[in-house]
N, C-alpha and C positions, 0 to 999 in steps of 0.2 A: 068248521075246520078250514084254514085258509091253504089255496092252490099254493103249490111251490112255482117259483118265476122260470121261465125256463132261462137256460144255464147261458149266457153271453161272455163274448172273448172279444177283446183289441186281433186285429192283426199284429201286432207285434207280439203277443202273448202267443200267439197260432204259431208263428213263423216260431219263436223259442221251442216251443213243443215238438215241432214238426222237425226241427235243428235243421230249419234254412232261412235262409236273409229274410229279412223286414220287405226288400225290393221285392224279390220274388214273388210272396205274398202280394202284396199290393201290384202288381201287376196281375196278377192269374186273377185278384176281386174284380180290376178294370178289365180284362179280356172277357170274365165268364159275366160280367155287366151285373155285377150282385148290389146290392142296396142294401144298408143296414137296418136292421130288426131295429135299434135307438143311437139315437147320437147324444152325448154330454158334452157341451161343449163343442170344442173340434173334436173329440173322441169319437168314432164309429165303432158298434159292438156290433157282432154278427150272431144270430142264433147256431143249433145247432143243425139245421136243412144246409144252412150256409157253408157251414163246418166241413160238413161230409162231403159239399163238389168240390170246396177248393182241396179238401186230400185227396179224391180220386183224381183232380186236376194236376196234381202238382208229384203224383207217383208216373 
């Protein structure tokens, strides 16, 4: 039976969710010094550990 992958987000998909700016976002990932779980490209996707400081971050 194959593992499900865990779940990945753009910051701009976070910042939509969350309904605040793209900057915000990408500032609070360079403040809390986070590193992306995979990059595509120039894309960076963040898992879901990631997920949870930048909303506690950003409440």
């Amino acid at each position: 039976m194959p593992t499900e992958a865990p779940a990945l987000i753009t910051a701009s998909a976070l910042a939509k969710d969350l309904g605040v700016s793209d900057a915000r976002v990408k500032k609070a990932i360079k403040d809390l010094e986070l590193a992306p779980a995979a990059k595509k490209g120039c894309c960076s996707f963040y898992d879901s550990e990631a997920i949870l400081k930048l909303k506690a971050f950003l409440k």
